[in-house]
N, C-alpha and C positions, 0 to 999 in steps of 0.2 A: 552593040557587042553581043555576039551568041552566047547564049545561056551554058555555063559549067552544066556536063553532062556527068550524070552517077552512074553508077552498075551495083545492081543489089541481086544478092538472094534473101527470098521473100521468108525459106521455109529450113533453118539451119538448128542441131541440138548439141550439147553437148553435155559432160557428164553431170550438171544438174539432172538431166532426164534417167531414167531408170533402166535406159535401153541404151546407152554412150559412156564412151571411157574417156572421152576427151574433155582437157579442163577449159572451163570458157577462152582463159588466154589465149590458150592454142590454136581456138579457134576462130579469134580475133585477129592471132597473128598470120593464119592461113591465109583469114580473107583480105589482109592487108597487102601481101606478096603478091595476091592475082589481081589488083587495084577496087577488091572487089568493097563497099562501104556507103552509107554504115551498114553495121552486122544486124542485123535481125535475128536475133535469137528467138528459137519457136520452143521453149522446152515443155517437157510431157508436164502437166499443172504445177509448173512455177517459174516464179520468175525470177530466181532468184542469182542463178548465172549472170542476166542480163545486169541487175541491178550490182551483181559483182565488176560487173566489166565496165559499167554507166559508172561509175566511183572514176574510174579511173581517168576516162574519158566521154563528158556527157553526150558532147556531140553527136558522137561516132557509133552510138547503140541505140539498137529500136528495142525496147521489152516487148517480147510477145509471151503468148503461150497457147500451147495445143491443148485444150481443155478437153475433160473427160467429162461430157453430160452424160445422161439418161440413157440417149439414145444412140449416139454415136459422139465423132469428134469435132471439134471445130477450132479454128485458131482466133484469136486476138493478137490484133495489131496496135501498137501503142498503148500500152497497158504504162498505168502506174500503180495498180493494185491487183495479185495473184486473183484468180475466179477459183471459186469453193469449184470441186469434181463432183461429178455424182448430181449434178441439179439438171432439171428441164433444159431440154436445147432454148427454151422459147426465154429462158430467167436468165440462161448464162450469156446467149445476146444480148440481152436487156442491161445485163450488167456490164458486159463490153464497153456497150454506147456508153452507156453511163458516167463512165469516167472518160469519154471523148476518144474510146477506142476503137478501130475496126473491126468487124464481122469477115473475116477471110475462110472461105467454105473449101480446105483444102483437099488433095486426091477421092473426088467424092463417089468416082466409081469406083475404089479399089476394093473389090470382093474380098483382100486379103487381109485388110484391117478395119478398122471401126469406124467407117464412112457411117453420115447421116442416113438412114431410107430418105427416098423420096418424099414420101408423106410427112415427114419432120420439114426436107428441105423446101416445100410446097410451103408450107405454113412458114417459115422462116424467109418467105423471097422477099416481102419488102426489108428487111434486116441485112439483108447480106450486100456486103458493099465489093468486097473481090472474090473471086471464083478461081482458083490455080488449075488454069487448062493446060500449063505442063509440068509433073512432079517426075526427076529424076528417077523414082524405084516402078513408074507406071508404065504399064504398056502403053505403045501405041494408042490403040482401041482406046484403053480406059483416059486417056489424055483427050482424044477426041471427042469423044463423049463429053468432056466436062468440058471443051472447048464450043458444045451446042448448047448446052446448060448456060454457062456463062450468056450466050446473045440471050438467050430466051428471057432470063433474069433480069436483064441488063444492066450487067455489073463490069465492074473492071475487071482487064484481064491481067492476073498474075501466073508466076511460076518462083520454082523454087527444088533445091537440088535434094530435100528429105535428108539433106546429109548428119549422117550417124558416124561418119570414120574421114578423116581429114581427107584423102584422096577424091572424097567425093564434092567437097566443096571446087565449085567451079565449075560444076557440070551443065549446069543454064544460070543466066544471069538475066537481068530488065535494066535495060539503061531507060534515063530519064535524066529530064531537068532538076537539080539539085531542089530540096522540097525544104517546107520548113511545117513542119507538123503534120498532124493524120492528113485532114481536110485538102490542104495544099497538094499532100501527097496522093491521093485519093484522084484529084483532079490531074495532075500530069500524068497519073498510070495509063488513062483512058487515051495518050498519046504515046504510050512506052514503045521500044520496041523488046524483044523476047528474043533473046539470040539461045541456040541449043549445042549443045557439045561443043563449044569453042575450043580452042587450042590454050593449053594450060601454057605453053612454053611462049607465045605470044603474048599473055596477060601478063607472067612475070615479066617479059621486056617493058612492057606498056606503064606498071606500076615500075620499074626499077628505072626508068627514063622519067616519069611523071615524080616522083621523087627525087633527083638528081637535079631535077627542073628547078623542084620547089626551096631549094636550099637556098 
């Protein structure tokens, strides 16, 4: 029997973060209508959306979080415990792993926010377990760029829609083999595929047929 296939975005905020108006629900329920799950919540240093929405259904939510180091940004994936802001890139990895989290090195050329330099993300290559070579708000170029970064590293390849306002959920998604934990999840990425600008009027059919199923 083929393996249930998922569709995730890797890189989603909502009004926990300081820069979103949307309340986690909302934004659970968006990703629910495009068949999009579980939700990965990436919020700006906390996690406490996700653990509002994990209450409800543990399944169905990944805790992350976009942590503010020193030097630049960087996300965790599978968190069970918020990362202090403000610390070493090289301490807030450290503490990632720690609790059996991922290292996810997201839009790492974007001149326009708080990417890591180089020189941080050099010291930080063995640590880093995915690399998002496509973020919804990046150019081209700067997508590409992180999609040479990623081989070099050789890390798995993510993406994710940076989304701040519910229209923007849905804009790239990673289907995979349904996972069960970071590790598991870690190792089907390296098989994912990366689909970009889908058709939002497609997904609702696909999730509103894939529920109708499941009844």
């Amino acid at each position: 029997m083929a393996e249930r296939l998922v569709r995730v975005d890797l890189h989603v905020h909502s009004s926990a973060s300081w820069d979103c108006e949307v309340p986690p629900v909302q934004v659970a329920m968006r990703c629910r209508s495009l068949g999009i799950g579980p939700v990965f919540l990436t919020d700006h240093d906390t996690i406490a959306g996700a653990l509002e929405l994990r209450r409800a259904d543990p399944r169905e939510v990944i805790a992350g979080q976009e942590v503010t180091t020193a030097e630049g940004d960087m996300i965790g994936l599978f968190l069970e415990r918020s990362i202090e802001g403000g610390l070493p890139a090289e301490e807030a990895a450290r503490r990632i792993r720690a609790q059996g989290g991922l290292v996810y090195l997201q839009h790492p050329y974007d001149r326009r926010r708080r990417s890591l330099p180089e020189a941080t993300i050099e010291r930080l290559a063995a640590a880093v377990d995915v690399v998002e070579v496509f973020n919804g708000r990046c150019s081209p170029r700067d997508n590409g760029r992180a999609g040479d970064l990623c081989e070099i590293l050789g890390a798995a390849a993510g993406a994710g829609s940076d989304a701040h306002t519910l229209d923007e959920i849905g804009g790239v998604y990673v289907e995979l083999p349904a996972f069960s934990g970071a590790q598991d999840f870690l190792a089907k990425l390296r098989w994912a595929r990366i689909v970009r600008d889908p058709s939002r009027w497609r997904l609702r059919l696909e999730a509103l047929a894939g529920a109708v199923a499941g009844r």
